[in-house]
C-alpha positions in Angstrom: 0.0 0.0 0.0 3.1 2.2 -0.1 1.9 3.5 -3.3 1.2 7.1 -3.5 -0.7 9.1 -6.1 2.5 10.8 -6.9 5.1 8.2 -7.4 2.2 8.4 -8.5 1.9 9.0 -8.2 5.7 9.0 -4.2 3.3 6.7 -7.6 0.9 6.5 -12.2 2.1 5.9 -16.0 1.0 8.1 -19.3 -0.2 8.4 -22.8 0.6 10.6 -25.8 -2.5 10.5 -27.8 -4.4 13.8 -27.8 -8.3 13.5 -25.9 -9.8 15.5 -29.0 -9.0 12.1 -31.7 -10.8 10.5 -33.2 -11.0 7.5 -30.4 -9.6 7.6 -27.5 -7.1 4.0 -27.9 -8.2 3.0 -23.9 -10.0 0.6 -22.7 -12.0 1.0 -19.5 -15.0 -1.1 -18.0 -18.4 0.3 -17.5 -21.3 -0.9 -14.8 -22.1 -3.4 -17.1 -18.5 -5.1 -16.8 -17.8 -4.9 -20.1 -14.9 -3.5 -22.1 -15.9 -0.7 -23.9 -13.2 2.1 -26.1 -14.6 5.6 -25.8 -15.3 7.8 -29.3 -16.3 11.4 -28.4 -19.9 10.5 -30.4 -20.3 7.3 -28.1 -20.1 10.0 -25.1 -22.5 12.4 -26.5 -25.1 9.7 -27.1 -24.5 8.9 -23.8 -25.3 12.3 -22.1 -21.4 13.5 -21.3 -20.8 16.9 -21.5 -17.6 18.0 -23.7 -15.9 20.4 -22.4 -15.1 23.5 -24.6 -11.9 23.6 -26.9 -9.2 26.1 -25.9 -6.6 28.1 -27.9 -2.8 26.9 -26.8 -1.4 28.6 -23.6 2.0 29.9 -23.9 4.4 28.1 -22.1 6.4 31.5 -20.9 4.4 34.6 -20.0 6.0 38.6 -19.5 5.0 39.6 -15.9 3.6 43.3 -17.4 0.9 41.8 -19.2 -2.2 42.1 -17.2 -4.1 39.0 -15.6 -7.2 37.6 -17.1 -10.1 37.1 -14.5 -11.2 34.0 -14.5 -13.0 31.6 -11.9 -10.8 28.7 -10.1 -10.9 25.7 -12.0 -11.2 27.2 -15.5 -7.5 28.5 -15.9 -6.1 27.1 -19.4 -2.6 25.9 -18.8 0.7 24.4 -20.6 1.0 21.9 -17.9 -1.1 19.3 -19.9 -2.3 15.5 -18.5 0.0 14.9 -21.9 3.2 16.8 -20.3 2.8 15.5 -17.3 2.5 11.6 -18.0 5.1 12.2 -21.0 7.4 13.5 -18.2 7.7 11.3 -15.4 9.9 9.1 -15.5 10.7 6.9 -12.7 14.0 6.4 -11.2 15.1 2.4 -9.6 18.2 3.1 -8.1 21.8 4.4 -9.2 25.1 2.6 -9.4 29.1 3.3 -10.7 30.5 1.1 -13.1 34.2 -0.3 -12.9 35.4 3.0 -15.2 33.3 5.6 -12.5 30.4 6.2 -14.8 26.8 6.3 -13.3 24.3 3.9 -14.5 20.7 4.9 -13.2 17.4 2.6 -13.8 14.9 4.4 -15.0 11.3 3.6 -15.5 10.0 4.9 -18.9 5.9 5.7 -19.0 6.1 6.2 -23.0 7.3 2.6 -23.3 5.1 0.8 -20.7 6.2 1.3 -17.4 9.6 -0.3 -18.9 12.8 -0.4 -16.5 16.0 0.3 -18.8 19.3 0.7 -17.2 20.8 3.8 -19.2 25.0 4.7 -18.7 26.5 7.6 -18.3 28.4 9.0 -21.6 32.2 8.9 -21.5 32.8 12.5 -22.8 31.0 15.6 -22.2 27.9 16.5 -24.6 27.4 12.6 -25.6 24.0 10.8 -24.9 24.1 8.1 -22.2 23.2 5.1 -23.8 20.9 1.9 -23.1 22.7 -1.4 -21.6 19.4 -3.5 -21.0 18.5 -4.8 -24.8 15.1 -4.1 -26.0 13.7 -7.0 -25.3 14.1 -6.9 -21.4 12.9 -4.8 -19.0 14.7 -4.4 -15.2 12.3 -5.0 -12.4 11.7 -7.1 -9.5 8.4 -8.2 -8.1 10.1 -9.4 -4.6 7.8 -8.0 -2.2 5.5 -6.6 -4.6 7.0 -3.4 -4.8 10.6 -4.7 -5.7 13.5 -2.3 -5.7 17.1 -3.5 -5.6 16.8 -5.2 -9.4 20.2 -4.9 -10.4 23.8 -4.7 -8.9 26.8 -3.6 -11.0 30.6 -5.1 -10.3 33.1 -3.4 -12.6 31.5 -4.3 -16.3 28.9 -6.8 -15.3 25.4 -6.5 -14.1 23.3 -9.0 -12.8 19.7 -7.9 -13.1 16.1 -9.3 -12.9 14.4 -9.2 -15.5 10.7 -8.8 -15.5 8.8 -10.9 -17.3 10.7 -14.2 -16.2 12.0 -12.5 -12.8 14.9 -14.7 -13.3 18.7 -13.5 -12.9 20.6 -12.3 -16.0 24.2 -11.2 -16.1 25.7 -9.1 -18.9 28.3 -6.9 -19.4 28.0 -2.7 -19.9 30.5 -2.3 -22.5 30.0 -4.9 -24.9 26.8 -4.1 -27.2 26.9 -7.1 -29.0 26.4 -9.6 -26.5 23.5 -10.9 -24.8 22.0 -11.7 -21.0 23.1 -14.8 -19.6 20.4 -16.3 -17.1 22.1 -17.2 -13.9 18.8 -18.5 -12.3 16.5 -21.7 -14.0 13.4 -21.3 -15.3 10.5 -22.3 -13.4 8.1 -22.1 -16.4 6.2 -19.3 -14.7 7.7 -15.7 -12.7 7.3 -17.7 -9.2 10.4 -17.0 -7.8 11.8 -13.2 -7.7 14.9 -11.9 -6.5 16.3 -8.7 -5.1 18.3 -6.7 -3.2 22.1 -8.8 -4.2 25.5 -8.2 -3.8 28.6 -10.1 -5.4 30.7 -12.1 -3.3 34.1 -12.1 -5.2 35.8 -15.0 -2.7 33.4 -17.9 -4.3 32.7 -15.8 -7.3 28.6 -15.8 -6.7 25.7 -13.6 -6.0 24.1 -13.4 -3.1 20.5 -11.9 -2.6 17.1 -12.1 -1.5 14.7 -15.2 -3.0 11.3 -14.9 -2.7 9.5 -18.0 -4.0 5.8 -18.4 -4.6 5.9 -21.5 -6.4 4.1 -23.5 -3.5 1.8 -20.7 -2.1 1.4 -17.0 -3.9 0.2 -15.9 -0.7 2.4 -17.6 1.8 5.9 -17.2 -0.2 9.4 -18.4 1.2 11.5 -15.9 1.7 15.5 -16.6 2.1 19.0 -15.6 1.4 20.6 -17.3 -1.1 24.4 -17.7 -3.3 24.3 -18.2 -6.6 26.7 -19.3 -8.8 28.1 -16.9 -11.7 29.3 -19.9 -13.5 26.5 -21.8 -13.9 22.9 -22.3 -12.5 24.0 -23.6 -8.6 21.5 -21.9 -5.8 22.8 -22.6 -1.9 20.8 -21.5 0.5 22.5 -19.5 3.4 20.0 -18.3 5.6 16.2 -19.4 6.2 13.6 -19.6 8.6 12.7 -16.1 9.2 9.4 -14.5 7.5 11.2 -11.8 5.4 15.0 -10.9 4.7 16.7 -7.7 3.3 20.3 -6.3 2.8 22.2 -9.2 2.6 25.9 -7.5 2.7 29.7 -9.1 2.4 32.5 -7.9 4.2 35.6 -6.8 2.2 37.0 -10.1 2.8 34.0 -12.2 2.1 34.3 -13.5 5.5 31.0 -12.1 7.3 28.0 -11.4 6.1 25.2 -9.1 7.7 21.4 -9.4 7.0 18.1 -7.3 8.5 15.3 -9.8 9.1 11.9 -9.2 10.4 8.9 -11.7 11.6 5.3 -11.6 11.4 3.3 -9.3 12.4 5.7 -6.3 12.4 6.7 -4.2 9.5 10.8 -3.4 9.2 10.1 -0.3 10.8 8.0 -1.6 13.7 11.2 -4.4 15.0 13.7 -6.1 13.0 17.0 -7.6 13.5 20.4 -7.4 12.4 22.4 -10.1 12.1 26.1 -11.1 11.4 27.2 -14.6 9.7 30.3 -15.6 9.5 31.6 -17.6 6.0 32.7 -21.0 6.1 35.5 -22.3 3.6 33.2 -23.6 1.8 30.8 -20.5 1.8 27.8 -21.7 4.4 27.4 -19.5 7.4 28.5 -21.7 10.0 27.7 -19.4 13.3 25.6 -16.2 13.8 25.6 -13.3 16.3 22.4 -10.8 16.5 24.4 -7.5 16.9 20.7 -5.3 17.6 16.6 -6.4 18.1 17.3 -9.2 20.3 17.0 -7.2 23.3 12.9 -7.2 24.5 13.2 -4.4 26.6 14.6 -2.3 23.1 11.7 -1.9 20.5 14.1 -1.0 17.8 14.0 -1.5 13.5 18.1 -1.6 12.6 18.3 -1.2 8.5 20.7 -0.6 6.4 24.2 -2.5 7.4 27.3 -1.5 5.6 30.8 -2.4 6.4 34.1 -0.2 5.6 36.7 -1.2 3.8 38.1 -1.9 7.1 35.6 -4.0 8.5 33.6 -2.3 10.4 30.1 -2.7 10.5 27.7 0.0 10.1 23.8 0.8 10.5 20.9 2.6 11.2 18.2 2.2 13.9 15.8 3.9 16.0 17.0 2.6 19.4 16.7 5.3 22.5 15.6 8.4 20.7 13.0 7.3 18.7 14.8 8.4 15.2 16.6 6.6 12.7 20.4 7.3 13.3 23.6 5.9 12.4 25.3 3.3 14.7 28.3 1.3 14.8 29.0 -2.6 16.0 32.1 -2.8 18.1 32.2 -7.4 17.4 34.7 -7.7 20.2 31.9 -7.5 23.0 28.8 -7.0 20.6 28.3 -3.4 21.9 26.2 -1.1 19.9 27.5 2.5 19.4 25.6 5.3 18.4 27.9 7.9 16.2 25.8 10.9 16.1 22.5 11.7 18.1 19.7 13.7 16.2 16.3 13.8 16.4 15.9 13.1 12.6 15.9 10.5 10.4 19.0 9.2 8.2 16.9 6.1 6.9 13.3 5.6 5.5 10.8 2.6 5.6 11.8 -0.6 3.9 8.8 -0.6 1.4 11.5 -1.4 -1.4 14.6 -3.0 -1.2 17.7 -1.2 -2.2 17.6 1.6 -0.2 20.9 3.7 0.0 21.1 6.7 2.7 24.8 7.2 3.5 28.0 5.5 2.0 31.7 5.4 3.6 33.3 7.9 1.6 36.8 7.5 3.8 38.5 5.3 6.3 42.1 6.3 7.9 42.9 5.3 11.3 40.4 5.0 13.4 38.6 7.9 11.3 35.5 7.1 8.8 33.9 9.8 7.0 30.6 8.9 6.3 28.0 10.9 3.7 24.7 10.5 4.7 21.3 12.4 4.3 18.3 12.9 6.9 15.2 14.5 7.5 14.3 17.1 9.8 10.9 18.7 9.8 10.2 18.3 6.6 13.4 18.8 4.9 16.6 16.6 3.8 20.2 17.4 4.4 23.2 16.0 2.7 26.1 16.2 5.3 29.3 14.2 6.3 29.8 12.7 9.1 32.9 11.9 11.0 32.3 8.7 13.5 35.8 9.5 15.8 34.9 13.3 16.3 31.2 12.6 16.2 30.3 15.7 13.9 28.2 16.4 11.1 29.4 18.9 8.2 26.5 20.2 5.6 26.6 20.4 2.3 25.5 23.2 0.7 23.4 22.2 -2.1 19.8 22.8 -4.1 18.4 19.2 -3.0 15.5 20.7 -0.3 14.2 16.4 -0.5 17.4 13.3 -0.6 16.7 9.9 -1.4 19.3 7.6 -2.4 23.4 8.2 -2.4 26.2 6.7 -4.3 29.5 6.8 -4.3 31.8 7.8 -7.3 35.3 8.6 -7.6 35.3 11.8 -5.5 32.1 12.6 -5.8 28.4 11.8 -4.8 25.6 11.2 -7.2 22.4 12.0 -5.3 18.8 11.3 -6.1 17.0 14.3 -5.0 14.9 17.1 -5.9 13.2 20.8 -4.5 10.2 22.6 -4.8 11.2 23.8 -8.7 13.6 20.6 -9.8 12.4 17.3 -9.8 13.1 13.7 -9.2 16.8 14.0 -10.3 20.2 12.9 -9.9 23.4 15.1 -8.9 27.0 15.0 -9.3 28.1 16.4 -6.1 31.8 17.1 -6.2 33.7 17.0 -2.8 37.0 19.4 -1.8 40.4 17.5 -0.6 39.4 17.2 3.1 35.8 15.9 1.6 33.7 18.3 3.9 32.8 20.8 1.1 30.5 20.7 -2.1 32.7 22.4 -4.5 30.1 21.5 -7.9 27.0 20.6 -8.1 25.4 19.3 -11.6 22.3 17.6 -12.6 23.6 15.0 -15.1 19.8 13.0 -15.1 16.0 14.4 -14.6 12.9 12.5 -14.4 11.6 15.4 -16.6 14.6 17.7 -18.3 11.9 20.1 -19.6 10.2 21.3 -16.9 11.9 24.3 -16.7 10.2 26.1 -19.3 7.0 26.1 -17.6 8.7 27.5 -14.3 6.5 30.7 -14.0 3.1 28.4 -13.7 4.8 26.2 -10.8 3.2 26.9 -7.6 5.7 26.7 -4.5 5.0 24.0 -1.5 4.4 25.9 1.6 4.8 23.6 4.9 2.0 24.0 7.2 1.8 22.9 10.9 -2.1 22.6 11.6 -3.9 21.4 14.9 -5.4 18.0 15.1 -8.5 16.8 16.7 -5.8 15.8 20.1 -5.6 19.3 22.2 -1.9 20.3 21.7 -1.1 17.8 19.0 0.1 19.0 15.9 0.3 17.0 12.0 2.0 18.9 9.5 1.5 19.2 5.8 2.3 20.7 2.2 -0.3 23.8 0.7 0.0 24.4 -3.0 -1.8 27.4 -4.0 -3.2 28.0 -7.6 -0.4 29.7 -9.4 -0.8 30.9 -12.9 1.1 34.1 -14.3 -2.1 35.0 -16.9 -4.9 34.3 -14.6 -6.7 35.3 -11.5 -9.9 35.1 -9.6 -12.1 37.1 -8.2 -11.2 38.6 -4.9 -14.5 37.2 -3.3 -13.7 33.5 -4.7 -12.0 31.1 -2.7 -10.3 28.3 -4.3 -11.4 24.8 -4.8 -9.2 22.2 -2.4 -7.8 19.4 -3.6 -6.5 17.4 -0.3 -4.1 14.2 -0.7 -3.8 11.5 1.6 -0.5 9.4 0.9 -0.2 6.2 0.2 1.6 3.7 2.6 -0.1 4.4 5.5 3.7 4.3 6.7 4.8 6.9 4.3 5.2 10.3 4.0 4.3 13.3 1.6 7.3 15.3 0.3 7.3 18.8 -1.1 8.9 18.1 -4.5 8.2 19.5 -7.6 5.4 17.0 -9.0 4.2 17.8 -12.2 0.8 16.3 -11.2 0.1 18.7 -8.5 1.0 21.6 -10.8 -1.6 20.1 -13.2 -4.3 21.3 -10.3 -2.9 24.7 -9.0 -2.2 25.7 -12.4 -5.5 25.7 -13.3 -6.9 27.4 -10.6 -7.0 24.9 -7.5 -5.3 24.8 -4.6 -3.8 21.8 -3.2 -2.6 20.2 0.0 -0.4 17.1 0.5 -1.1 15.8 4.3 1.2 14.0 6.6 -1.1 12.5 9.0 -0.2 10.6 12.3 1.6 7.6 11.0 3.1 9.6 8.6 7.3 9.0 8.1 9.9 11.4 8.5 8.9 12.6 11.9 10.2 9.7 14.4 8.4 6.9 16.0 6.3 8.5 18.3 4.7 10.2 15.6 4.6 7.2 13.4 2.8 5.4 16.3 -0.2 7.4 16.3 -1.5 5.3 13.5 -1.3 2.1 15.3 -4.6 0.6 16.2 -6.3 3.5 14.5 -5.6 3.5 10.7 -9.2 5.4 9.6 -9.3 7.2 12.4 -6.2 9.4 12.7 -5.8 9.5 8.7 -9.2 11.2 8.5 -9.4 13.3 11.1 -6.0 15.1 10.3 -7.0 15.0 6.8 -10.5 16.3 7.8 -8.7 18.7 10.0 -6.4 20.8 7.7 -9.2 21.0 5.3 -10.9 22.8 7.9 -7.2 24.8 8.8 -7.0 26.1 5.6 -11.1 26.7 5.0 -10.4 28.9 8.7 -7.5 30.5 6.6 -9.4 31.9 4.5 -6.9 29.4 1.5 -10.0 27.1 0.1 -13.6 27.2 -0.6 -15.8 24.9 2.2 -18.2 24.0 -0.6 -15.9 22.7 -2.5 -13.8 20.4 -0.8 -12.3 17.0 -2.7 -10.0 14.3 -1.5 -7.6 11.7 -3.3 -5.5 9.0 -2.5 -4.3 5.6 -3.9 -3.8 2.3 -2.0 -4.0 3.1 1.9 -4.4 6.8 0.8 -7.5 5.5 -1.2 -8.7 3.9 1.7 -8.5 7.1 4.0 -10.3 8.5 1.5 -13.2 6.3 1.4 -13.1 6.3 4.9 -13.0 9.9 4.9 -16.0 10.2 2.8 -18.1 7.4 4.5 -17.6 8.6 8.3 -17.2 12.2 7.9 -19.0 15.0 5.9 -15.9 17.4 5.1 -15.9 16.9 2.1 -17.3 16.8 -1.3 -16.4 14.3 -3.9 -13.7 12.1 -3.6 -11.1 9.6 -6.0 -10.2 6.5 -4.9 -6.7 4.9 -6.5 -6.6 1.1 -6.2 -7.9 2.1 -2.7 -9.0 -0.1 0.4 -13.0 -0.4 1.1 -13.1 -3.7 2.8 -10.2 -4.4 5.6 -11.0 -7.8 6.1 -10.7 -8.6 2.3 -7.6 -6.8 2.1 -5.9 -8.9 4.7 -7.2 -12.3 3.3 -6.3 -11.5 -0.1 -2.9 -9.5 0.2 0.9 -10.7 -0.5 2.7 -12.1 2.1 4.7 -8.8 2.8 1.7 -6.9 3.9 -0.9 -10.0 5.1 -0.7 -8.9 8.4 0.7 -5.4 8.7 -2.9 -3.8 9.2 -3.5 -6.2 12.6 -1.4 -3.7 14.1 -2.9 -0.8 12.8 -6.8 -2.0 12.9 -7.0 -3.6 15.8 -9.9 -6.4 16.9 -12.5 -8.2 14.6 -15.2 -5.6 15.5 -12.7 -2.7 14.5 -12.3 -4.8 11.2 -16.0 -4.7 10.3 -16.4 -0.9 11.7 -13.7 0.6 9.8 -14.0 -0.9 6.5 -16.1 1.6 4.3 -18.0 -1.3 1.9 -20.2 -1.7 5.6 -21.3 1.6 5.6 -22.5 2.8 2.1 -25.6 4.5 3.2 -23.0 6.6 5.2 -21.2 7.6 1.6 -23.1 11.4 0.6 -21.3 13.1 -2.2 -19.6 11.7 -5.2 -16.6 9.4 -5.9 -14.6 8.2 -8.9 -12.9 5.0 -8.7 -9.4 3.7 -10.6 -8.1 0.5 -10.4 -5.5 -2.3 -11.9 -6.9 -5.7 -13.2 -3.8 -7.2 -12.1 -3.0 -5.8 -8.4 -1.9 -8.2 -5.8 -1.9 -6.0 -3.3 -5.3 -4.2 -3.0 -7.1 -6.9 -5.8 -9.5 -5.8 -8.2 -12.8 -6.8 -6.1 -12.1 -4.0 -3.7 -13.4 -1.3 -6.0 -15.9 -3.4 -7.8 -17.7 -3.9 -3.9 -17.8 -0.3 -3.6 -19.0 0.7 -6.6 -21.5 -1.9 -7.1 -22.9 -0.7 -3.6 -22.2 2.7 -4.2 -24.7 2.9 -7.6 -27.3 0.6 -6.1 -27.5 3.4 -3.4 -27.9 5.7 -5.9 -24.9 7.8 -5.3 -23.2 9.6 -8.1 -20.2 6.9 -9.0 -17.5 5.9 -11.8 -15.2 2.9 -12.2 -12.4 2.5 -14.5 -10.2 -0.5 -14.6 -6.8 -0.5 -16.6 -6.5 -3.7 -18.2 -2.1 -5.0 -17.1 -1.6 -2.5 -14.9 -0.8 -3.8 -11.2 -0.5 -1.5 -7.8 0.4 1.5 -9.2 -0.1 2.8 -12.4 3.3 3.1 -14.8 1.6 3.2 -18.4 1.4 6.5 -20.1 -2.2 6.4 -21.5 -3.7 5.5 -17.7 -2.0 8.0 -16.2 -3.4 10.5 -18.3 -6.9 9.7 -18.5 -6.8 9.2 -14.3 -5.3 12.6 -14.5 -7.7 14.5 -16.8 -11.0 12.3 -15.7 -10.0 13.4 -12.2 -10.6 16.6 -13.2 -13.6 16.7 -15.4 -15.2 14.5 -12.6 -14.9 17.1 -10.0 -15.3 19.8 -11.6 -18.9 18.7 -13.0 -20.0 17.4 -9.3 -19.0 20.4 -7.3 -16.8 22.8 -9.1 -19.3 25.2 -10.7 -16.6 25.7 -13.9 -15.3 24.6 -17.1 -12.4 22.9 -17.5 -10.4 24.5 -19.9 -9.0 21.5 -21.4 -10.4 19.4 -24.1 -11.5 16.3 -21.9 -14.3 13.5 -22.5 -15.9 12.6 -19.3 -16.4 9.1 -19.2 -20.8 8.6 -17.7 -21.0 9.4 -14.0 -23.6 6.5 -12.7 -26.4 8.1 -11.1 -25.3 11.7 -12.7 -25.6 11.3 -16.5 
């Protein structure tokens, strides 16, 4: 349910093809579950307004013209569903090759959702160029959500490739030859892998296995070595419910792990083990270096060891906040190397997470660069672990993800509030405690800039909650467009989004698909409710044992904020979400009456169907944040349609595993035999998550249309054929 509408949007996928053709080449399912392709006369017949055609909007705009007046909603903007599903692509990690060039992962919308690793050129002014062949594509489906699909060791890769999920190895410099499969083939993609590292003493690979071949929902999760020569799997370490970070020593002579067990999540309490290597590579004894102790709820991630041998990681222990600790072996003593209340990791929800490397070792000295958050923001420092003191970096990166080492440099994967999802060469001074260049050398969308004067700035807002004192904070987007204003006496429209995960967290990044709303008049707010990430345990508690109650009341409660400050109209209120977002906004619209009109994204109505139907990684995760049978039944939307007052526009994949299909067919199906005003629209392939172009776009523009003809009182500018609203039409 990690999902969100942004990764979309933090996860969606996109489509070239103009709405004003001839057909629209998308096939959606109406009530009477049949696949049906729209034409604009089909809609007509059909009662669906069509919105008015529009001139083009410039994409720059001189300051000294004077604004048209216009009513929220109605603006006409460059920012198109086109531009913004073209524009996203999706980043799957970053890695340097044996020559010190970056190869990146990126996910490409225009070709599927398809993962292509891309390297860097070797001179200045080239274009990278594609290592995967056209007929792969790099992802995992470990876990359902994946992440760690490849691993690169001088000039080899060992990726997994998507359609098979088996192994392949293949070299980055020779174009001419092909994948080798390192992994057999099962006949079906049963068994996934992620999250490797080479181990160079017995010349193999060791990862994470997940195999479904005896029970899809009740997979087998262990750490295996496999064999770069041939086809030879040896299992090292089983017996726990889930595994992650599997890491080798410099001398292939110990091996760390994080493993978790039912029913906590990595971040609720994990362990981190050490195994040492037998001669002939079995771990032959084990030492639990943090989570053993009962009377420490801790959730160690993220091991690493220097090239000396030391062994480094992150966990929560004592403060409440993910910081950076080091394992002295000689008496198993954990030592924390720098105190902060912020946090230097994130939740697990996909392998391969990277938040600090060991940039130096000399003596007893380690400099370590690492990124954490702090109300709201990242910062990209270095730390040194013998004076215990952190150094910032000055650089444009307001939001840090992922860091990698190069030859003295960083590339970081990071964005602001005008760049987004990017990566940065970050070059270092002598003593490595300076940024002395900083360059974007890749962007998720390298055009953006052009439409700089529509982008409306995240402003992070603190707002009360229903808990006297208690405070949940959030990001306000207001409508922003440099040809167009509204009446004084006009209060924007309010689009509010509840993130996916719950355990997740909203970020104020440039997201093409929020400008999409504010440049056309609405405003927008991105909510990090209780439970939220990035603010330190306690926080992240609040959501245990009352996932759809917190959610929707802080949701519920900066709607009202901003309504009381004077930023949004009351009347006009609307709330999305996908996966658990989609579920806080069902429950949002079924138990309270703040807002409007809603849109559910692969979305949760029936708790007790979710956890009987889910993958393995999350079957149980909502015990702790539900609570008993009765809270089951009471919180779960589906139970409560006569509740459900105002309007709502479902989305959903035919081939999700993790919120599955019959979810939003329940609620719909109730939903139009109450006669509420309702939509469906299924996306035939896609899975948790949208990553094709074409659905992204129509989610996008029917969005739109769909909320503007319920409550918005306006006409979209855009050319946009509104698919029949149930009960409306």
């Amino acid at each position: 349910m990690a999902i969100s509408l942004l990764s979309a949007i933090t996860t969606l996928t996109r489509f070239s093809a103009s709405s004003s053709s001839a057909s629209i080449n998308f096939k959606y399912i109406f009530s009477r579950r049949t696949v049906f392709t729209a034409s604009p006369k089909r809609q007509k017949q059909r009662g669906c307004k069509i919105m008015a055609s529009t001139s083009p909007v410039p994409e720059t705009y001189s300051a000294t013209q004077d604004k048209i007046t216009a009513p929220y909603g109605s603006w006409k903007s460059p920012l198109t569903a086109d531009v913004v599903s073209g524009a996203s692509k999706r980043l799957g990690g970053t890695a340097v090759d044996g020559h010190g060039r970056l190869i990146w992962l990126e996910s490409r919308p225009t070709e599927a959702g398809r993962g292509v690793l891309v390297k860097e050129p070797a001179k200045a002014g080239d274009e990278p160029s594609d290592i995967t062949p056209k007929e792969y594509a790099v992802r995992t489906t470990a876990q359902e959500y994946g992440g760690g699909a490849f691993r690169i060791f001088g000039d080899t890769v060992i990726f997994s490739n998507y359609k098979d999920q088996r192994l392949y190895k293949h070299s980055i410099d020779s174009k001419d030859s092909s994948p080798l499969p390192i992994t057999p083939d099962y006949g079906e993609p049963l068994v996934s892998y992620a999250d490797g590292i080479f181990d160079p003493r017995f010349n193999r690979y060791v990862t994470v296995r997940e195999d479904r071949r005896q029970d899809a929902l009740n997979s087998t999760t262990e750490i295996v070595a496999i064999a770069l020569n041939g086809q030879n799997i040896q299992v090292l370490v089983s017996g726990s419910d889930f595994y992650a970070f599997p890491r080798m020593d410099p001398r292939g002579e110990r091996m760390a792990w994080i493993e978790w067990h039912h029913p906590n999540m990595p971040w609720d309490k994990a362990e981190l083990w050490v195994g040492y290597i037998s001669e002939n590579g079995d771990v032959y004894k084990r030492v639990c270096v943090a989570g053993f102790d009962p009377t420490i709820v801790e959730s160690p991630t993220e091991p690493k060891w220097s090239s000396k041998g030391e062994l480094f990681f992150v966990t929560d222990r004592k403060n409440g906040f993910w910081n950076l600790h080091k394992w002295i072996e000689s008496n198993n003593e954990v030592l924390a190397i720098y105190s902060l209340d912020a946090e230097f990791s994130r939740p697990l929800w996909v392998f391969g997470i990277n938040s600090y490397e060991i940039i130096q070792s000399h003596g007893e000295k380690n400099l370590i660069a690492c990124s954490y958050r702090q109300n709201g923001r990242s910062y990209l420092g270095i730390l040194d672990d013998f004076g215990h003191s952190l150094s910032l970096l000055d650089i444009p990166f307001t939001d840090i993800d992922n860091i990698t080492l190069g030859n003295d440099c960083l590339f970081v994967e990071g964005a602001s509030g005008v760049e987004p999802s990017s990566v940065a060469k970050v070059t270092l001074d002598d003593h490595k405690l300076k940024a002395v260049d900083f360059k974007v050398v890749w962007s998720s969308s390298p055009d953006t800039l052009k439409y700089k004067s529509y982008f409306s700035l995240p402003e992070l807002i603190e707002f009360p909650t229903e808990v006297p004192g208690q405070k949940a904070y959030a990001y306000y987007y207001p409508p922003s467009n440099p040809i167009y204003q509204a009446s004084p006496e006009e209060k924007p429209p309010l689009l509010v989004k509840s993130h996916g995960g719950p355990t997740s967290e909203a970020r104020g990044i440039l997201n093409l698909s929020i400008q999409y709303w504010t440049s056309r008049g609405w405003a927008f707010v991105d909510v990090n409710y209780g439970g939220s990430t990035g603010y330190g345990r306690e926080f992240r508690e609040r959501l245990l044992g009352r996932w759809g109650i917190v959610d929707v009341n802080d949701c519920c409660s900066c709607a009202t904020f901003l309504v009381g400050s004077g930023k949004a109209d009351e009347k006009r209120l609307c709330i999305t979400g996908g996966s658990a977002g989609g579920y806080t906004t069902l429950a949002a619209l079924a138990f309270r009456d703040t807002f409007k009109a809603g849109a559910s994204l692969y979305g949760v109505a029936d708790l007790s169907m979710l956890r009987a139907e889910t993958h393995k990684f999350e079957s149980r995760y909502i015990d702790n944040l539900v609570g008993s049978e009765k809270d089951y039944y009471e919180k779960s939307p589906i139970n409560f349609v006569d509740k459900f007052s105002c309007p709502i526009i479902l989305f959903q994949g035919l081939e999700d595993k993790v919120v599955p299909p019959d979810q939003a067919r329940k609620i719909y199906k109730a939903l139009k035999e109450n006669g509420l005003p309702v939509a469906l629209v299924e996306y035939e392939g896609e899975q948790h998550g949208f990553r094709k172009a074409e659905n992204i776009k129509f989610t996008l523009e029917q969005q739109m249309v769909f909320f503007a003809r319920v409550v918005g009182h306006f006409d979209v500018a855009d050319e946009i054929i509104p698919i029949k609203i149930d009960n409306f039409d």
